[in-house]
N, C-alpha and C positions, 0 to 999 in steps of 0.2 A: 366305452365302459367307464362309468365315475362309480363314484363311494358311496354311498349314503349313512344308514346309521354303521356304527364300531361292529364290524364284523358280515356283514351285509355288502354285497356286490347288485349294482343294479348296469345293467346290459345297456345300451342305446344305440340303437340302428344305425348303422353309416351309409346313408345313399351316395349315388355314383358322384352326382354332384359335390357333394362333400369330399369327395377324393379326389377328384379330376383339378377343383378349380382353385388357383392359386393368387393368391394375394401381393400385390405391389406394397409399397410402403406406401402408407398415407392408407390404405383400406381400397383403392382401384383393383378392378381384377385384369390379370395381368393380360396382355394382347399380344396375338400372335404376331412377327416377322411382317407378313402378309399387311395384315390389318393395318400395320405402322405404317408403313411404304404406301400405302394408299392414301392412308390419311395424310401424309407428308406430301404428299401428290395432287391432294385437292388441297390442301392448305397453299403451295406454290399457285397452284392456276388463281386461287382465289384472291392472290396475294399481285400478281404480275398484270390479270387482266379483269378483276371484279373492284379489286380497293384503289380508289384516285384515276379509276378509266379517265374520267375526262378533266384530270389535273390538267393546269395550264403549264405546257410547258415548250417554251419558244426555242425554234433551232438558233442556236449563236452563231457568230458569223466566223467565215472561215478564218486561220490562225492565221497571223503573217508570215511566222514559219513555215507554212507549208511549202510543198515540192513544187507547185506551181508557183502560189504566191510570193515567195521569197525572190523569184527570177522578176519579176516585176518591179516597174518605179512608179514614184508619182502617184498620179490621180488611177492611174490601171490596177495597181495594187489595191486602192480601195473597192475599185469595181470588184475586182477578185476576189476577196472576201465574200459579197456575195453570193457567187458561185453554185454552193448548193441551194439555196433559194432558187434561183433562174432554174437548176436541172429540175428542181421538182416541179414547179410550175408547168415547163416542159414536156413532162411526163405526164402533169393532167391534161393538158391540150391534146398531146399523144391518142391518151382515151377519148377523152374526150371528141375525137375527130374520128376516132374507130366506130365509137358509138351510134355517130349523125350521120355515117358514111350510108344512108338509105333511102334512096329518093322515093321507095312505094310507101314509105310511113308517113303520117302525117309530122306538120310542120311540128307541131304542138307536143307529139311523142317525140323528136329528134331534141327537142327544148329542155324537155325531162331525163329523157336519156343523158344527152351532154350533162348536166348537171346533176345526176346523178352517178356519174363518171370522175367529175371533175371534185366536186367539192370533196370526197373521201382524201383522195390524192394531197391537194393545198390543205388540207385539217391535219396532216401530219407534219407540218410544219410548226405547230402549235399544241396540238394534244395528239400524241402520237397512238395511243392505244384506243381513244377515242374514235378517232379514223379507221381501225380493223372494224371496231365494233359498225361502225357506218355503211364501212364498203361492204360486210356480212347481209346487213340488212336489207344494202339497196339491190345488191343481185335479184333476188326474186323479185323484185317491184321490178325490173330492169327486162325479166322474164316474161313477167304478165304483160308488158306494155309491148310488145313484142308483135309483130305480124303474122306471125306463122312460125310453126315451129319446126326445127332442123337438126342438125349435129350440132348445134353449138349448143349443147345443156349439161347439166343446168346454168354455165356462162355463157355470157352470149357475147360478141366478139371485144365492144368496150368492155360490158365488167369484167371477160377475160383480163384484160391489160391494167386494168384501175386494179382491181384487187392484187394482181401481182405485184404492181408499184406498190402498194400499201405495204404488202408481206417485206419486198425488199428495204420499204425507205424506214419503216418499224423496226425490223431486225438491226439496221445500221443504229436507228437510234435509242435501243435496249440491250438488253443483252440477251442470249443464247439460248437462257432456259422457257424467255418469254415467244421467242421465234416458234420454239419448237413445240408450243402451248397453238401458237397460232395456228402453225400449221396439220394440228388435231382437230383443231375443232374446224379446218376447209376440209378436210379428210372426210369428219362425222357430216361435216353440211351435204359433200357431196355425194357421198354412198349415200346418205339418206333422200336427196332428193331424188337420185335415180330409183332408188325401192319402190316413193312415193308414185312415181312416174308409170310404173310397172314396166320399167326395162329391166337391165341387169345391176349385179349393187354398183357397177363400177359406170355410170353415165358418160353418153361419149366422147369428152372434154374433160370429165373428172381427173383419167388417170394423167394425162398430157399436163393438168393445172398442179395437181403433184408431182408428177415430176421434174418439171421447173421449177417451181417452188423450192421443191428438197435442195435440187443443183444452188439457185440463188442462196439460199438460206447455207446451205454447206459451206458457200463461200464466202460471205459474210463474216458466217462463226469464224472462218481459219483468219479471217482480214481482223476480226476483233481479238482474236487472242496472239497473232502477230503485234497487233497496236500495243496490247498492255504486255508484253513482252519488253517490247521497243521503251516502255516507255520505261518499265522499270530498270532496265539494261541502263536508260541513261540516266533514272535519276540515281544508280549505284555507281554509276561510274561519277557521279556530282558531286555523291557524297567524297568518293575514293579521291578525287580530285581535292575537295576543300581538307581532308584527313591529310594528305601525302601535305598541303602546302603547308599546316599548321604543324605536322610534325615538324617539315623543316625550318617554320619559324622556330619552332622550340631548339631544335638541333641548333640553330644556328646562338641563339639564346644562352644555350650551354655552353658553345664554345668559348663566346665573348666573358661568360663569367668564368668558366674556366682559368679563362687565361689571364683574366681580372683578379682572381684569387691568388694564380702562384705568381704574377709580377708584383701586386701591391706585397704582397704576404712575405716575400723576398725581402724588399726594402724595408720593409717596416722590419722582419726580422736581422736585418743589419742596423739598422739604426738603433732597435735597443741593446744589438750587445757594443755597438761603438757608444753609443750613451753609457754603458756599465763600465766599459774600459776608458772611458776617457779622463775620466779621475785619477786612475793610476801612472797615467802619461804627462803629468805636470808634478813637481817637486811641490810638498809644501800649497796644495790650492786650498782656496780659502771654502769655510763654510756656503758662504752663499752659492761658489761654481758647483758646488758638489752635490748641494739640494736641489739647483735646476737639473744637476745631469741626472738624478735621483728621479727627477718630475717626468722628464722628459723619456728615459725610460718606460716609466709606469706609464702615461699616455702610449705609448708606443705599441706598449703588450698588451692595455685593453682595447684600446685599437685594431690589432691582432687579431685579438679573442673575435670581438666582434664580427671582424671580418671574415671569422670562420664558422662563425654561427652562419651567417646570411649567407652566404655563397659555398660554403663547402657541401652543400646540399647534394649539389652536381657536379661534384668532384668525382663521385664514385657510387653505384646503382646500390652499393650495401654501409654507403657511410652513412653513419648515426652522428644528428646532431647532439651536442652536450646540454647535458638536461639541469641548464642552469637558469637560475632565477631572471626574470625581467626589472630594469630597475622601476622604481615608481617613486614619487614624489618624497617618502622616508629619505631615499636616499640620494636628496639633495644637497644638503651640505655637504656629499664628500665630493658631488660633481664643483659646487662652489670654491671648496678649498684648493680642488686641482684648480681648475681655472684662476684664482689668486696666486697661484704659485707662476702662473705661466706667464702673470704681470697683470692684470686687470681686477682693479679696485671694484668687485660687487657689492651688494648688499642687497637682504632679502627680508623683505617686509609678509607677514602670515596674517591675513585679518577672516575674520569668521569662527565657525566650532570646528575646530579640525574635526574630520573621520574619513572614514576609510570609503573609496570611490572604487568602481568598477575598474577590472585590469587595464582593461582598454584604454578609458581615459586616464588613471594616471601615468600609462606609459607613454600615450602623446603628449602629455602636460611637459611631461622629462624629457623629451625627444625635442619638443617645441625650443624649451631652456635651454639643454644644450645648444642646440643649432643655433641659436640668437645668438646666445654669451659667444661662439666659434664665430662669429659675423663679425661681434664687436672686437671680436681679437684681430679679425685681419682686416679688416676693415676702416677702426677705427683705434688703432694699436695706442693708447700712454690716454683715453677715456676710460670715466668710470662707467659703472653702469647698476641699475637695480633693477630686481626682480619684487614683482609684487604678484601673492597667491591670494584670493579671495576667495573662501567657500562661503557660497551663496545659496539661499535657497533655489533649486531646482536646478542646478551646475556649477561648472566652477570658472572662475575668472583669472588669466594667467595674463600679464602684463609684461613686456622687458622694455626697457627704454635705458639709451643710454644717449651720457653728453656729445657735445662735440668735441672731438679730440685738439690738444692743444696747438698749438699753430708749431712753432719748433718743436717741431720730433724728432729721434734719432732713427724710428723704425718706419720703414714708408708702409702705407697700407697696401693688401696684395691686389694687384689688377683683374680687372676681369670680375664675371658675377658668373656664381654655379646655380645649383638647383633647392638654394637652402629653402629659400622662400615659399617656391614651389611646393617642395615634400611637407613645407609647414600646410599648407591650403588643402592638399592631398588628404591629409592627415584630420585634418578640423572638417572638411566636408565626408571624411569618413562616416565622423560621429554626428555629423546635422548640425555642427557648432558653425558660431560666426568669425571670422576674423580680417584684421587691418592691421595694414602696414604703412610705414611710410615716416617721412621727414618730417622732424619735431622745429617748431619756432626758431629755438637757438642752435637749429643747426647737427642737431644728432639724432638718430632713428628709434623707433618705436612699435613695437609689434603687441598687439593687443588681440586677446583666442578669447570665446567663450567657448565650455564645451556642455552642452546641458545632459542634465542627468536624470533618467525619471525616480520621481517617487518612489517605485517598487524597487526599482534599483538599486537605492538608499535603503530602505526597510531591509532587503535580503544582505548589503553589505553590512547592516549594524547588527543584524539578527547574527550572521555568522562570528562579528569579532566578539 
């Protein structure tokens, strides 16, 4: 029923069609249960045994893990491998020999016969589905060339065995849903040839070829869904294996920093309160003891601090790190000043346009500084040293070099080499920067970083300041 003019009802027929049939999205009319399942059903067959039938595809050789091969040494082992090659082979000769097994035939049919026996068999070694299609074909050629006819129809006692070999050596090498494609359409070959025949639908080797078939093929399936059973079983137990051993790297990880946290974190928290008290413990000490004990504190507790940022992590599953600032290159002179107080003559030279760098690089810049000037303290204890910063187009240039320390010291330098160097290289090939180290002419050391910076890099840090 629609509208027509203002006050006007105009009728319109509803045929059955119009009420029965129901629309999908897209404007498709909808399909029954039925319909789908079939279609789904010829879409498989058409998929398993019509598209890339006679793709090439070669049987690989057996694993060396296997249950036989693995028991093997030497030159036998590689014979092994081959294995199923020889069985199939084997297996066409098999027919092959069933076939010729007729001394009233002529020489000439025994010649066709065998090879027509034989080559379906060897072709599944190569194009597996190609070979059903074969051995389908050559049965009735296999019939015609025949002497006389008997119970063995419509197989006759080779293509009996060659097409079984096919069914079997195909199912091993597809999977389950193409077997049982296979074994419909020997079903439909055979009913139908006995119809043709005008015996009964089931011909007298029909039902016998199915039912070994179905047995082979039943067993197959259970041997293929055992294998990917097997297989998944073990690669979850691979994974379960490599998960258990990295947790316990990590476990063990944690403990080592654990116990890195509360021994350093102990002494360093003794040192700065004997650093705080040890001023009070001398009558009358002069300015100078009381600024180092002053320095030495403050080192102590950002030291501390530090050391609870980076490893208190894994102290505790609900500790929260402190949400404090990273230093960066700004706050270099107050790293310089400590480090002058602690005895070493720096200076720092700034050439280029200062601006503001990526976090990253200016916290390695500062991380780098540090580390050096902490080299030349133990290292080269009563030498001066310079820092030179150069903002360069396209990155920045961080240089420490310092002298060689003077021949009569009072402080020896500390023995031994840690991993300063290292965490510097660590650091710089982080960011794709270059760097060198090494002994200067007159005798004192020199570390020189570049860290490059892209263009946009720059753009987005100058757009934000």
């Amino acid at each position: 029923m629609t509208t027509g003019t203002p006050g006007t009802l105009t009728f319109v027929p509803v045929t059955e069609t119009t009420q029965t049939q129901t629309k999908m999205p897209g404007g498709a009319a909808a399909r029954s249960p039925e319909f789908r399942l079939a279609a789904d059903a010829l879409r498989g067959l058409r998929q398993d045994l019509f598209h890339d039938a006679f793709i090439f595809r070669p049987l690989p050789r057996s694993a060396a893990y296997g249950p036989v091969t693995r028991r093997l040494r030497g030159r036998a082992r590689e014979y092994a491998a081959w294995s199923p090659h020889a069985l199939i082979i084997a297996a066409g000769l098999l027919a092959m020999f069933i076939a010729t097994n007729d001394e009233a035939r002529p020489a000439g049919s025994n010649v066709v016969l065998g090879l027509l026996t034989l080559v379906p068999v060897l072709l599944t070694m190569v194009r597996p589905v190609g070979a059903f299609w074969l051995s389908m074909a050559a049965t009735p050629v296999a019939t015609a060339l025949a002497t006389e006819f008997n119970d063995d129809w419509p197989w006759r006692g080779g293509s009996f065995a060659c097409h079984l070999f096919v069914l079997t050596i195909v199912a091993i090498r597809t999977r389950p849903r193409t077997a049982a494609w296979m074994w419909a359409l020997t079903a439909v070959y055979g009913i139908g040839a006995g119809t043709l025949a005008g015996g009964h639908a089931f011909g007298s080797n029909t039902a016998q070829m199915l039912f070994l078939s179905a047995v082979v093929l039943l067993g197959v399936a259970v041997w293929q869904i055992r294998r990917e059973a097997w297989q998944e079983v073990t690669a979850q137990q691979t994974v379960t294996a490599h998960e258990r051993s990295r947790r316990t790297l990590l476990e063990e990880r944690t403990t080592i920093a654990r116990e890195l946290h509360d021994v350093v974190a102990h002494h360093m928290s003794v040192v700065a309160i004997q650093a705080e008290a040890a001023p009070y413990r001398v009558e009358n000490p002069p300015p100078e003891l009381e600024r180092a004990f002053i320095t030495i504190r403050e080192n102590a507790v950002a030291a501390l601090t530090e050391l609870r940022r980076v490893l208190g992590v894994v102290r505790a599953e609900d500790y929260e790190a402190p949400d404090a600032p990273q230093p960066t290159l700004a706050d270099l002179d107050g790293l310089l000043a400590n480090v002058r107080d602690a005895g070493l003559s720096v200076e720092k030279v700034v050439t280029g346009a200062v601006r503001e760098l990526p976090q990253g690089v200016e916290l390695s810049a500062y991380r780098i500084v540090q580390e050096a000037l902490s080299n030349s303290l133990r290292h080269a204890p009563g030498a001066s040293a310079r820092v030179e910063i150069g903002y360069v187009l396209g990155g920045l240039g961080v240089r420490i070099v310092n002298a060689a320390p003077p021949a009569p010291s009072l402080v020896k330098p500390s023995p031994g080499a840690g991993h300063g160097i290292t965490g510097m290289r660590e650091r710089v090939s982080m960011l794709n920067g270059e760097m060198t180290a090494g002994a200067t002419a007159d005798g004192g050391y020199e570390v020189a970083v570049f860290l490059p910076v892209p263009v946009a890099a720059l753009g987005e840090g100058e757009g934000e300041a």
